[in-house]
C-alpha positions in Angstrom: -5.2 74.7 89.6 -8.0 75.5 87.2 -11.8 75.4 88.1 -15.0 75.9 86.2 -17.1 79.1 85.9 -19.5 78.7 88.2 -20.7 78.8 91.9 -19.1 75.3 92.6 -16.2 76.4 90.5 -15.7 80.1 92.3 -16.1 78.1 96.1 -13.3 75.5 95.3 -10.8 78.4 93.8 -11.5 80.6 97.2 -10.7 77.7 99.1 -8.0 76.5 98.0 -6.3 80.2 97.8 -6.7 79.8 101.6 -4.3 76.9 101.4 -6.7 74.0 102.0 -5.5 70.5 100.3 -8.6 69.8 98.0 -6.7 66.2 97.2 -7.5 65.1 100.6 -10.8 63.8 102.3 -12.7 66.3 103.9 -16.4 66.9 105.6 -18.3 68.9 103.4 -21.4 70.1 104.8 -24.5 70.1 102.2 -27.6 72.8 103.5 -31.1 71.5 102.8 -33.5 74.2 103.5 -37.6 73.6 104.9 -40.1 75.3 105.9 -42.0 72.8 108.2 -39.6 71.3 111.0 -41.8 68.3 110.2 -40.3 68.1 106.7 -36.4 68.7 107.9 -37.0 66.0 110.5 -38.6 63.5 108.0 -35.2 64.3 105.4 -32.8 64.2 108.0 -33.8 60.6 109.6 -34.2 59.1 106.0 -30.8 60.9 104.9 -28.4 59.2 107.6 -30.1 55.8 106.8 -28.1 56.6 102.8 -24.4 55.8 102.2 -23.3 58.8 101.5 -24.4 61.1 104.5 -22.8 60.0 108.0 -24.9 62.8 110.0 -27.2 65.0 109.9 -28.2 68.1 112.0 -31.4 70.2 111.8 -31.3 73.5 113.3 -33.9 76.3 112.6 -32.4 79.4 111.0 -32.6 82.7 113.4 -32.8 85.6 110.6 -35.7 83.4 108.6 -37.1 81.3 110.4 -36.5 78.0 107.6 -35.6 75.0 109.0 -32.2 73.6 107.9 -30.6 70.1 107.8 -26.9 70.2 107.7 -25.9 66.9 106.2 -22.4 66.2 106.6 -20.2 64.0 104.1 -16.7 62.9 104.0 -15.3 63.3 100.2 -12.8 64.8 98.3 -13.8 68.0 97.2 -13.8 67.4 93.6 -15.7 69.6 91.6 -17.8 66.8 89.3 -18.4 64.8 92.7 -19.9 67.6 94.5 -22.3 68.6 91.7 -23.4 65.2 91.8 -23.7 64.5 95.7 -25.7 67.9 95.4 -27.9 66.7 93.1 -28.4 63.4 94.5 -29.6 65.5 98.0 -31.9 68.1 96.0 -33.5 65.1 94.6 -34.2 63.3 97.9 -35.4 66.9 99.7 -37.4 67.5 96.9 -39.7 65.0 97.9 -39.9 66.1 101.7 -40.6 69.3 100.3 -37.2 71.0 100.7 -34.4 72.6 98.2 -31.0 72.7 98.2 -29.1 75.8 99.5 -25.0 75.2 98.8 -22.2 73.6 100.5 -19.4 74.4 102.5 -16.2 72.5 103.7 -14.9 73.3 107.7 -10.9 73.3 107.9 -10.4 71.3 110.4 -6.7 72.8 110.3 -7.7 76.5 109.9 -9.5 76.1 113.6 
């Protein structure tokens, strides 16, 4: 399977080398970096109330001391789709004051 050049592009290709099903549905967990808890908080109880998101955890990060909200998602891991979903979630943090920071997909079967 091909994939871009880029992060997005390099993520999927590692993953799927591991043997994970990319055609399936799977919970792919978006960061969203702050640094006020207030700010994380704010995001995180607007972001379950959308569609897309079906939780959301904040958790403040021990090394750096930024506040993170882990939204989770359940999509396919398609390449276009998350480049979109995160945009759409850098557009919404943006304006609680936070930025995007990647994604990452759990194997449920790898655990």
């Amino acid at each position: 399977m091909q994939f871009p050049d880029d992060d997005n592009g390099q993520l999927l290709a590692e993953i799927a080398a591991a043997g994970v099903d990319l055609s399936k549905m799977h919970q792919i967990d978006f960061f969203i970096l702050f640094e006020q808890q207030a700010d994380a908080e704010k995001f995180a109880k607007e972001i379950v109330s959308d569609a897309l998101v079906q939780t959301a955890d904040v958790e403040k990060c021990k090394d750096t001391g930024v506040w993170e909200v882990i939204t989770h998602v359940q999509m396919v891991p398609e390449h276009t789709l998350l480049g979109q979903a995160e945009q759409y979630l850098e557009s919404i943090a943006n304006s609680f004051n936070g930025y995007g920071d990647g994604w990452g997909l759990m194997d449920e079967d790898a655990a």
